[in-house]
C-alpha positions in Angstrom: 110.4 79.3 123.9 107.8 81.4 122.3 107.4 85.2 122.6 104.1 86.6 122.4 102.2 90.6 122.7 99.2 91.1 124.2 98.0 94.3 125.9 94.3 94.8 127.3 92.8 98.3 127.6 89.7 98.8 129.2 88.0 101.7 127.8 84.3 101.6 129.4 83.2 99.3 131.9 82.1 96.4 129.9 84.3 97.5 126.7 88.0 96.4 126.0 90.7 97.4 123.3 92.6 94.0 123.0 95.9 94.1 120.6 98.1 91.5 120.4 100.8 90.8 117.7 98.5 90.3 114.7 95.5 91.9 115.4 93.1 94.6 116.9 89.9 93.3 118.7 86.8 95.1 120.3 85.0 93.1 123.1 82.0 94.0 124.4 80.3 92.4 127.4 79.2 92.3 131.0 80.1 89.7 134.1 77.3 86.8 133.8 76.6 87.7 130.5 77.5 86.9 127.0 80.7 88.7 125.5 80.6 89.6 121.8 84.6 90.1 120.2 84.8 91.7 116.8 88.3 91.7 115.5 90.7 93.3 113.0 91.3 90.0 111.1 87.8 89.8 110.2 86.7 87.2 113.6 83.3 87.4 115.4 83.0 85.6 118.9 80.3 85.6 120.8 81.0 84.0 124.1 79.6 82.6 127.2 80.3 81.5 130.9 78.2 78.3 132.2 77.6 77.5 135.7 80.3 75.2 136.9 83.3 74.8 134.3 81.8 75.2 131.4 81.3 77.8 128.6 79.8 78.4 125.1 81.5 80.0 122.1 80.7 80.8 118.6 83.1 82.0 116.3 82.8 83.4 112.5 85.2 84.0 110.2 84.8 86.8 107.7 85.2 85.0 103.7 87.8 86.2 101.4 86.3 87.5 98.0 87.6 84.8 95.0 86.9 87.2 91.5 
């Protein structure tokens, strides 16, 4: 059985402090709307609900530099 953090502050209405185990995230966003998620590790998300059960998402990852 697995252990996990995760603790979700909301500091405006439509902005949440997300931290979890590994990471800090930012989301931003509004009900019906798309949510945008920038995180600590480097992570972009932008997000979606769909009518029905369906939903869009797009996530980017943030390249390490190779000197």
């Amino acid at each position: 059985m697995t252990i996990t953090f995760r603790k979700s502050f909301r500091i405006l209405p439509g902005v949440r402090l997300n931290i979890n185990a590994k990471s800090i995230s930012w989301t931003f966003g509004f009900k019906g709307g798309p949510h945008h998620t920038r995180s600590s590790t480097g992570r972009h998300t932008t997000s979606m609900d769909l009518p029905g059960p369906f939903g869009w998402r797009k996530t980017t990852t943030r390249r390490s530099r190779e000197d």
